[in-house]
N, CA, C and O of each residue as an XYZ file, in Angstrom:
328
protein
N       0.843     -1.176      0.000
C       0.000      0.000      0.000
C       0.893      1.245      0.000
O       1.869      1.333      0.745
N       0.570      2.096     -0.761
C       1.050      3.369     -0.881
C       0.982      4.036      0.252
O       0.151      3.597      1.047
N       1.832      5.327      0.714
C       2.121      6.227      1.692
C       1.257      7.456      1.293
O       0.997      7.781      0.135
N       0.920      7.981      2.231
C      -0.017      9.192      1.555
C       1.205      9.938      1.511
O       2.291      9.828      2.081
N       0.628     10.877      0.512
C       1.576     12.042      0.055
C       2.188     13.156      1.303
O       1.389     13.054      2.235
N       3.016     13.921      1.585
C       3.592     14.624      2.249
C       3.138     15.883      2.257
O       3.700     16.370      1.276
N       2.572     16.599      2.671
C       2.573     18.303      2.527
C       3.928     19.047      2.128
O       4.763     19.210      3.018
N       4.111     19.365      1.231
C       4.942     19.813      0.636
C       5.941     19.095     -0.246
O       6.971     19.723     -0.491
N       5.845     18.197     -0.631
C       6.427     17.364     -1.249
C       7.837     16.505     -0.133
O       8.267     16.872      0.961
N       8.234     15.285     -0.993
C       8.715     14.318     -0.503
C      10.134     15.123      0.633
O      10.659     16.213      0.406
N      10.375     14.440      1.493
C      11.041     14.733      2.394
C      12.404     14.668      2.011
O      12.636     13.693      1.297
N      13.603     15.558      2.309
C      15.091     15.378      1.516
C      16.039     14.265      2.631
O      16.965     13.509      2.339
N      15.332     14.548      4.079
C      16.123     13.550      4.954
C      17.669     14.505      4.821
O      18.666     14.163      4.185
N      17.489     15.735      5.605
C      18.826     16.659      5.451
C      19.131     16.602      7.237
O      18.437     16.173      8.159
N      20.401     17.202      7.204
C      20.752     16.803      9.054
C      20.177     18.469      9.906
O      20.177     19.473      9.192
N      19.960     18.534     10.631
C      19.523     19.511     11.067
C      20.012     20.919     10.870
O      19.493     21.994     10.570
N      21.275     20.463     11.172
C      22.006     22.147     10.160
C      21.796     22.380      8.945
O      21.355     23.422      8.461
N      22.288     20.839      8.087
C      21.815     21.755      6.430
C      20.672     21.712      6.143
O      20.368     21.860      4.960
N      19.438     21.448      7.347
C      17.700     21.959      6.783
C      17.854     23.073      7.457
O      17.164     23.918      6.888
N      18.424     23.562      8.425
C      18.192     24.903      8.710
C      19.297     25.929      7.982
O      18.927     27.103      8.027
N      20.310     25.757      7.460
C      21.122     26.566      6.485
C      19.803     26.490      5.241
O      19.132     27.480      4.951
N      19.599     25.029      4.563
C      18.407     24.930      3.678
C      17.595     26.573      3.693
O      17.741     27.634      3.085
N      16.780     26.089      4.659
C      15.643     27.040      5.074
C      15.845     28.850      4.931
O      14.967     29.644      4.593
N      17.035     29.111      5.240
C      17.909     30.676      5.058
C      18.036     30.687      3.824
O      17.596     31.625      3.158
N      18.553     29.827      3.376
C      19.033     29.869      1.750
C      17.479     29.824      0.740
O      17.739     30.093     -0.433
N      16.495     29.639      0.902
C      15.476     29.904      0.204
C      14.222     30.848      0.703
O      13.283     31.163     -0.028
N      14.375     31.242      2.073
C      13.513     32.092      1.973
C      14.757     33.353      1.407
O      14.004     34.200      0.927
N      15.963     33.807      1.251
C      16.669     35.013      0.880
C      16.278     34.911     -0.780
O      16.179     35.939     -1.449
N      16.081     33.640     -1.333
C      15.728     33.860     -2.488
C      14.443     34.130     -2.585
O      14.296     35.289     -2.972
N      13.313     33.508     -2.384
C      12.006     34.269     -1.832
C      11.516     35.161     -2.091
O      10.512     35.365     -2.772
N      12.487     36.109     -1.325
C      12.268     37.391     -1.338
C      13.316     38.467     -1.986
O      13.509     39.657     -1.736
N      13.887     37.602     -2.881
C      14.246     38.298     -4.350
C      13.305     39.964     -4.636
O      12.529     40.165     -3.702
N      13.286     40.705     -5.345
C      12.826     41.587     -5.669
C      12.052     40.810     -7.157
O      10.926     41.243     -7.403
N      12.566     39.785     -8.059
C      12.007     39.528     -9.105
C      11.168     38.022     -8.249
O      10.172     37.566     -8.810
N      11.700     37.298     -6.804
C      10.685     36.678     -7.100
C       9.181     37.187     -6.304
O       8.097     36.627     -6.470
N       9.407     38.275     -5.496
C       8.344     38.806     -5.227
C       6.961     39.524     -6.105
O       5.767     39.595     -5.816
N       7.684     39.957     -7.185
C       7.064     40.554     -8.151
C       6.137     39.768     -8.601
O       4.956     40.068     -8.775
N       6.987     38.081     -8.930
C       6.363     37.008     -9.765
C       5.252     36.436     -8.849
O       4.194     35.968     -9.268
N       5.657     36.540     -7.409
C       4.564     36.085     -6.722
C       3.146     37.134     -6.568
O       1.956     36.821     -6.546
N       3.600     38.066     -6.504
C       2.448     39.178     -6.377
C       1.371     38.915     -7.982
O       0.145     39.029     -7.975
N       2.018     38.636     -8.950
C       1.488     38.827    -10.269
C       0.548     37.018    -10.401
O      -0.342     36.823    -11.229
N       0.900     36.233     -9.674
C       0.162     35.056     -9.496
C      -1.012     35.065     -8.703
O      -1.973     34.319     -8.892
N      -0.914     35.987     -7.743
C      -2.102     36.068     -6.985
C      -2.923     37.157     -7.416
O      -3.863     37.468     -6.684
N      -2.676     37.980     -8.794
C      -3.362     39.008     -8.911
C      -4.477     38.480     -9.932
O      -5.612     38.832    -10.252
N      -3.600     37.472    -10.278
C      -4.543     36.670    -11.614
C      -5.459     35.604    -11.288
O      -6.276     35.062    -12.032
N      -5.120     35.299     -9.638
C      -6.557     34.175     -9.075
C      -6.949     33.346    -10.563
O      -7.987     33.524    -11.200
N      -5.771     32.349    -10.945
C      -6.201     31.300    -11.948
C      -6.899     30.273    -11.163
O      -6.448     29.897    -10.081
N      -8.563     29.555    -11.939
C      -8.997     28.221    -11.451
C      -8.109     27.285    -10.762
O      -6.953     26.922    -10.979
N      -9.082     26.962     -9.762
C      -8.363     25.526     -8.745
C      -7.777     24.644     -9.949
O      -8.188     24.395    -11.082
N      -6.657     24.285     -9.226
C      -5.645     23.302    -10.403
C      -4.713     23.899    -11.023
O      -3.649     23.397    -11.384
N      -5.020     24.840    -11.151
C      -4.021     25.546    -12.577
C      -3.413     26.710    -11.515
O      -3.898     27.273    -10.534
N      -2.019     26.796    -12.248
C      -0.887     27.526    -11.433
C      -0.662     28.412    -12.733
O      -0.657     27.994    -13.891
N      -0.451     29.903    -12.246
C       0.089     30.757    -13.457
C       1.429     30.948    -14.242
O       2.443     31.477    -13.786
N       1.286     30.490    -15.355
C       3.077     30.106    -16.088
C       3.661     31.261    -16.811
O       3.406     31.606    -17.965
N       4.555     31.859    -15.896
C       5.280     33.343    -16.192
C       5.939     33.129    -17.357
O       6.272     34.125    -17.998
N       6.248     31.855    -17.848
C       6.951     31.781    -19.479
C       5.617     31.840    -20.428
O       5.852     32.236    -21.570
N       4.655     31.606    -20.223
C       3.770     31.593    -21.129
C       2.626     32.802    -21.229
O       2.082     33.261    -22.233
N       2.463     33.137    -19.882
C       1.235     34.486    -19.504
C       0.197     34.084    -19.280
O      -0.806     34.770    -19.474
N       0.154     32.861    -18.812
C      -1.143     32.070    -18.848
C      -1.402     31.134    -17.817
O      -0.475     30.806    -17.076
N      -2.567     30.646    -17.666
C      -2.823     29.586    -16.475
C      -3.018     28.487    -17.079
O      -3.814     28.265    -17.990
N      -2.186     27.683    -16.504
C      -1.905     26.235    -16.984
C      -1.989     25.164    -15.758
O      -1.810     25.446    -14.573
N      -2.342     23.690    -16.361
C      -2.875     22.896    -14.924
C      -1.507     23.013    -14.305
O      -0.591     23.515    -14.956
N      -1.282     22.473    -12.799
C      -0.368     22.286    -12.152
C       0.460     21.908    -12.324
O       1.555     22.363    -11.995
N       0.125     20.479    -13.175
C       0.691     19.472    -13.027
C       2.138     19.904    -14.363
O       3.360     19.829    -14.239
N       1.230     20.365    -15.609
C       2.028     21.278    -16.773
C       3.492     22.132    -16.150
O       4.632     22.055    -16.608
N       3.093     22.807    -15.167
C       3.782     23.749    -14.857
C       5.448     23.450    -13.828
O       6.384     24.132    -13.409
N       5.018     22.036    -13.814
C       6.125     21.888    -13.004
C       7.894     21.896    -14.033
O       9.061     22.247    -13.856
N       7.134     21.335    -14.971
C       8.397     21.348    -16.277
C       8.623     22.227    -16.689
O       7.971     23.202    -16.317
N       9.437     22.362    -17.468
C       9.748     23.755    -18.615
C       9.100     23.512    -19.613
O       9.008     22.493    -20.297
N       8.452     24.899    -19.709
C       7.007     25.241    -20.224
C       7.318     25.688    -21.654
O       6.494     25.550    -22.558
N       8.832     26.360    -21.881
C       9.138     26.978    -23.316
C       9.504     25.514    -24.357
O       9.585     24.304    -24.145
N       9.617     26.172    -25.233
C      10.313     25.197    -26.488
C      11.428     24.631    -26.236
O      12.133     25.258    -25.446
N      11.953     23.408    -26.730
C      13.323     22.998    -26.252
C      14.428     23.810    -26.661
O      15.397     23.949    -25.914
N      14.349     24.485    -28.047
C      15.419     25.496    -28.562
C      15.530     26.751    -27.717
O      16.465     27.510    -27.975
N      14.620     27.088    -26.658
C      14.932     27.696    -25.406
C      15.351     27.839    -24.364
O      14.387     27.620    -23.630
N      16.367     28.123    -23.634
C      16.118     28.131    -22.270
C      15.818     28.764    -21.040
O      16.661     29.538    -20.587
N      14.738     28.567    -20.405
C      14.134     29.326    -19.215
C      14.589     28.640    -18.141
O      13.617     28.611    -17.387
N      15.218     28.240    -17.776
C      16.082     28.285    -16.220
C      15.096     27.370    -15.896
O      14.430     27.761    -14.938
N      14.838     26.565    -16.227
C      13.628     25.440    -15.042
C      14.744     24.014    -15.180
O      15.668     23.995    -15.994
N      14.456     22.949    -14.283
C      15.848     21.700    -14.215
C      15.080     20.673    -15.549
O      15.088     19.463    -15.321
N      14.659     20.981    -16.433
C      13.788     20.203    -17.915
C      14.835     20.423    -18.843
O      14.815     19.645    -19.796
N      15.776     21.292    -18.834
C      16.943     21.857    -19.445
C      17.874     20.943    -19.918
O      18.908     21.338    -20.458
């Protein structure tokens, strides 16, 4: 039998310092000036349950879409599909 899923996705199993170095190291990105922007501009657009808003495309796309890289392969947008 399967494990139910995790809140927040699967667990990394890191030692207590490097989840708490972890934890510093992504909220400073966070709160980027570009990724704040990107977050403000996702919630301004309130896309349907399911669908997450895809800053490479301008559009709301299901979730599940959005986890990959969303551009053409002769592109690259910085996502790990690269």
């Amino acid at each position: 039998m399967a494990k139910p899923r995790r809140k927040g996705g699967p667990k990394q199993h890191l030692s207590p310092a490097a989840a708490k170095a972890k934890s510093i190291r992504d909220k400073k990105y966070a709160m980027t000036d570009r990724r704040r922007k990107m977050k403000a501009e996702s919630q301004r657009i309130n896309c349907p349950d399911g669908q997450d808003y895809d800053h490479n495309t301008g559009k709301c796309v299901s979730s599940s879409f959005n986890r990959g890289g969303t551009q053409p392969k002769g592109k690259k947008d910085g996502t790990k599909a690269e």
